[in-house]
N, C-alpha and C positions, 0 to 999 in steps of 0.2 A: 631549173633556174637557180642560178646562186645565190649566196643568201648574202643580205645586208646585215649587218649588227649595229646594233644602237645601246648607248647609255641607260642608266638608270634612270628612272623616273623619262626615257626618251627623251634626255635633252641635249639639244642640236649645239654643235661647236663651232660648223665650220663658217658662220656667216654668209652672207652674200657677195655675187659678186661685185656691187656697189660699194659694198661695206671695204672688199679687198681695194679698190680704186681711192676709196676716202684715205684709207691706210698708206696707199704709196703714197700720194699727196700728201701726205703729212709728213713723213718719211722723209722727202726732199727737204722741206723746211727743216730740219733737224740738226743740230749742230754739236755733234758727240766728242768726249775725248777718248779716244782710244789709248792713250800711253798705258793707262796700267795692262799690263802682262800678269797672269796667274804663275806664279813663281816656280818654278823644279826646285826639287828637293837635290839637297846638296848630297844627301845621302841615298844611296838609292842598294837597297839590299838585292840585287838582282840574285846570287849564288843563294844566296839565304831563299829566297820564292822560288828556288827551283828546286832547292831540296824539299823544303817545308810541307812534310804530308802529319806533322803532327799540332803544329800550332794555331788556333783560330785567325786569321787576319783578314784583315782589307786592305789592298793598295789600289790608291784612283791613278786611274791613266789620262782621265781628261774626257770633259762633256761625262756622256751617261757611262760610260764603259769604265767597270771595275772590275778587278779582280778580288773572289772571294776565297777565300780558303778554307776551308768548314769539311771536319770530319774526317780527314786524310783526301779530301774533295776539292779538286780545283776547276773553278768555273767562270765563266765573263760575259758580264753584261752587255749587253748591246756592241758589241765590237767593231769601231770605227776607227781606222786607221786613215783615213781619205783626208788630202791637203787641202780639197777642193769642195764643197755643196754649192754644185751650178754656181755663178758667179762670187760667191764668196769663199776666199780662201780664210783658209784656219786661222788662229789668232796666236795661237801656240802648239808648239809640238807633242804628241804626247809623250805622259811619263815614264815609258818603256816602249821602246821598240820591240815590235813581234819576237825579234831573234831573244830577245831578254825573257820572255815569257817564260813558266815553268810548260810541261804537256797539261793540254785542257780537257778536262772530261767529261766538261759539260758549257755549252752556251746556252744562256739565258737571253730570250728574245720578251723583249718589251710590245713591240709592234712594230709597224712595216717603213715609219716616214725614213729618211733618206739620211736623219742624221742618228736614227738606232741600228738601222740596218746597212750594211756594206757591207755587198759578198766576196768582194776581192778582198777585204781585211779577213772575214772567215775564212776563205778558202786557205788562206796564207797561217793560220792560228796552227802552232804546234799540237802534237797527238791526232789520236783520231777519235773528236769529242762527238758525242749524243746532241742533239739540236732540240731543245724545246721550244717552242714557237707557239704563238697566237693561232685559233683556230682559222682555218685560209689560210694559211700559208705552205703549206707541206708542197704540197704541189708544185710551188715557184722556187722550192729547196731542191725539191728533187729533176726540175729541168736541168738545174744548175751544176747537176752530180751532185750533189749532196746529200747521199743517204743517211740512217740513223737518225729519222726524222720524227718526232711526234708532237702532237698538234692538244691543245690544251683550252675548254672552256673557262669559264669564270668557276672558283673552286674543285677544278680538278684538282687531284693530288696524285703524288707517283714517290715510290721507295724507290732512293738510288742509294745502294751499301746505307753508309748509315744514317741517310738524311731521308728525310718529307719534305717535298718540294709540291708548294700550292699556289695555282695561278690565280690571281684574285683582282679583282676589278677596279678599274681606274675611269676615269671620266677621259675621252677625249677621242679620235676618231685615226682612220687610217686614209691612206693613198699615196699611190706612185705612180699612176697613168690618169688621162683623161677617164678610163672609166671602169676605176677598181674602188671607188672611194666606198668605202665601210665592206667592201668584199672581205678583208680577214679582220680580226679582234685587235683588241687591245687589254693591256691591267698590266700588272706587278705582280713580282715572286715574294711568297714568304720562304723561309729553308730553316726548318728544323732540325737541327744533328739531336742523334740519341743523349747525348752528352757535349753540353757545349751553350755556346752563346743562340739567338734564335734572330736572324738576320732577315730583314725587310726591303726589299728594292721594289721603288714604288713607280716607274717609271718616270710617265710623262699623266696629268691628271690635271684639269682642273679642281676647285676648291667643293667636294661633297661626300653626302652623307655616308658614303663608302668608308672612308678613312675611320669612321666611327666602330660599326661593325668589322670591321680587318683586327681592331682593338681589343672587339669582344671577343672574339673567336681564337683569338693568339695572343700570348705574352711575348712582347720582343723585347728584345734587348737593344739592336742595331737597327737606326732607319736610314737608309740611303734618301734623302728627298731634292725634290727638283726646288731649285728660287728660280732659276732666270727664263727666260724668252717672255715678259710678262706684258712688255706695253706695245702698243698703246692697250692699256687696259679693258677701253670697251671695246675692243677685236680680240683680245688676246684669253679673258677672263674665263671664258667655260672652259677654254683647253688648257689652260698652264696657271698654278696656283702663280701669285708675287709671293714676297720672302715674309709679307708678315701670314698669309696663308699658307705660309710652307708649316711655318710655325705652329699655326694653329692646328695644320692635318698633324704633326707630328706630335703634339699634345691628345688629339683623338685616337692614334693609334698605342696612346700610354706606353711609346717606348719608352727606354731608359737613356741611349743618347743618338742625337740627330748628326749627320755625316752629308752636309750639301753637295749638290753633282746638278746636272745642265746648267754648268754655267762656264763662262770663261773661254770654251772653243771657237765656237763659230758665232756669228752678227744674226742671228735668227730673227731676233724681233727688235726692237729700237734701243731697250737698256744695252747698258754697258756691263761687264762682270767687275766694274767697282761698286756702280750705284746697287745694284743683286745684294754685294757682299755688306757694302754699308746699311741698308735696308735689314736684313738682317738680322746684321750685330744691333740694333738700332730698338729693334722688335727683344730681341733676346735680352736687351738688356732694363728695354720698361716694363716687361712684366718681370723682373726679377728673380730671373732663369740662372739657374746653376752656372756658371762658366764651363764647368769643370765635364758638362755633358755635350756641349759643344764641337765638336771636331772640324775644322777646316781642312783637310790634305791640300797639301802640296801636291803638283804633278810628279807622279811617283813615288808619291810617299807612302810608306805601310801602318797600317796603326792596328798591333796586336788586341785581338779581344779578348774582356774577361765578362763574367757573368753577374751579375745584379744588376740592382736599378736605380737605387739611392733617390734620393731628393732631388728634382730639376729644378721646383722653385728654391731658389735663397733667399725670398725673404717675404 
């Protein structure tokens, strides 16, 4: 029999089916503005990220999928290039088109829902990258042709050249069919280079005691964290932090600066990716939070890393 996986402390995400019927009905009533658009970067170093096997960076592309560069190591997040998630089209392009990309040598899979995973955008990713993946999934890689596969619990770890790469646990649950729901895992990567910055991609998570212990166990520097698909709140709360509990996971994992992602691409849950952003800056700025640790990316923007931690509170 295959195996289910569940959260920490076993707490349930995905609601009822009542609870999803309350939600579209509220849904309907809702009267959103969509004009703001998440901006592209006017610059976009695409020659520069194809050479680049010596300088730490990150450039976001949009929603969860980033590129990381670490260690002469080039790797991406959740890779979603799709215009389309069943009836909602994208809100924005991403910040690099595949042909832009440098060769990848590693995908980093967060979990299986629909807007981490797309395998047509994999298939399509330059080189011929290693696939790290949620435990359950190798199987649904390798129908696909996609060899170079391997499958990763909560703290597993694995030596790639010069990094530690550790899958580590997030709140929140999986599915793609009527009856796969919690068949593969879920969490976030940490990635350690020998030398270098130490980068956190936390996936998708709602707000818990995880993010604490992920702290204790690793000093980071970079945290990649979700703000958006957050309302309606009471549906939305076990599985996706809002932006002032981005904040707060990102104070328990004591990095040193926060770098926001799920947000901006697709209509997922009822916010907007202005209300995410203003929420936010909003939070960042009454507890009296550094600015200067802050990072917002533009779609296709690179923002080179450097190592320390400095002061986040100012004041």
């Amino acid at each position: 029999m295959k195996m289910r996986y569940s959260n920490l402390d076993e707490v349930g995400v995905t609601g009822s089916f009542r609870d999803l019927l309350q939600w579209q009905r509220e849904r309907r009533r809702k009267r959103k503005d969509l004009s703001y658009h998440h901006p592209q970067a006017k610059i976009k170093e695409v020659s520069w990220l194809k050479g680049n096997r010596d300088v730490p960076a990150i450039t976001f592309i949009g929603h969860s999928t980033v590129l990381i560069q670490l260690g002469g190591v080039n790797m991406i997040t959740d890779p979603v290039w799709a215009s389309w998630l069943g009836m909602y089209r994208r809100l924005t392009e991403p910040g690099l088109r595949l042909d832009e990309l440098p060769e990848i040598d590693i995908v980093l899979l967060s979990h299986s829902h629909y807007d981490h995973l797309h395998y047509q955008s994999i298939k399509r990713l330059p080189g011929k990258p290693k696939y790290f993946v949620p435990a359950g999934l190798k199987r649904a890689f390798e129908r696909r042709g996609l060899s170079d596969v391997q499958e990763f619990k909560w703290w597993d770890r694995v030596e790639f050249k010069s990094l530690s790469l550790t899958f580590v646990p997030a709140q929140h649950w999986t599915k793609r069919t009527l009856f796969d729901t919690n068949r593969s895992h879920w969490g976030g990567w940490v990635i350690e280079p020998d030398n270098g910055p130490t980068v956190y991609y936390a996936g998708d998570s709602g707000y818990f005691r995880g993010f604490k212990e992920i702290g204790e166990r690793f000093s980071i520097d970079y945290c990649l964290m979700p703000i958006g698909a957050y309302e309606p709140e009471w549906f939305m709360k076990e599985q996706h932090v809002n932006p002032e509990e981005a904040i707060q996971a990102f104070l328990d994992t004591k990095a040193g600066h926060m770098i926001p992602i799920h947000f901006g691409a697709f209509m997922l849950a009822d916010d907007t990716p202005k209300e995410a952003l203003d929420r936010m800056h909003a939070e960042w700025d009454r507890l009296k939070m550094d600015p200067n640790h802050l990072h917002v990316l533009q779609l296709g923007e690179s923002r080179k890393l450097t190592l320390g931690f400095g002061c986040v509170r100012s004041g």
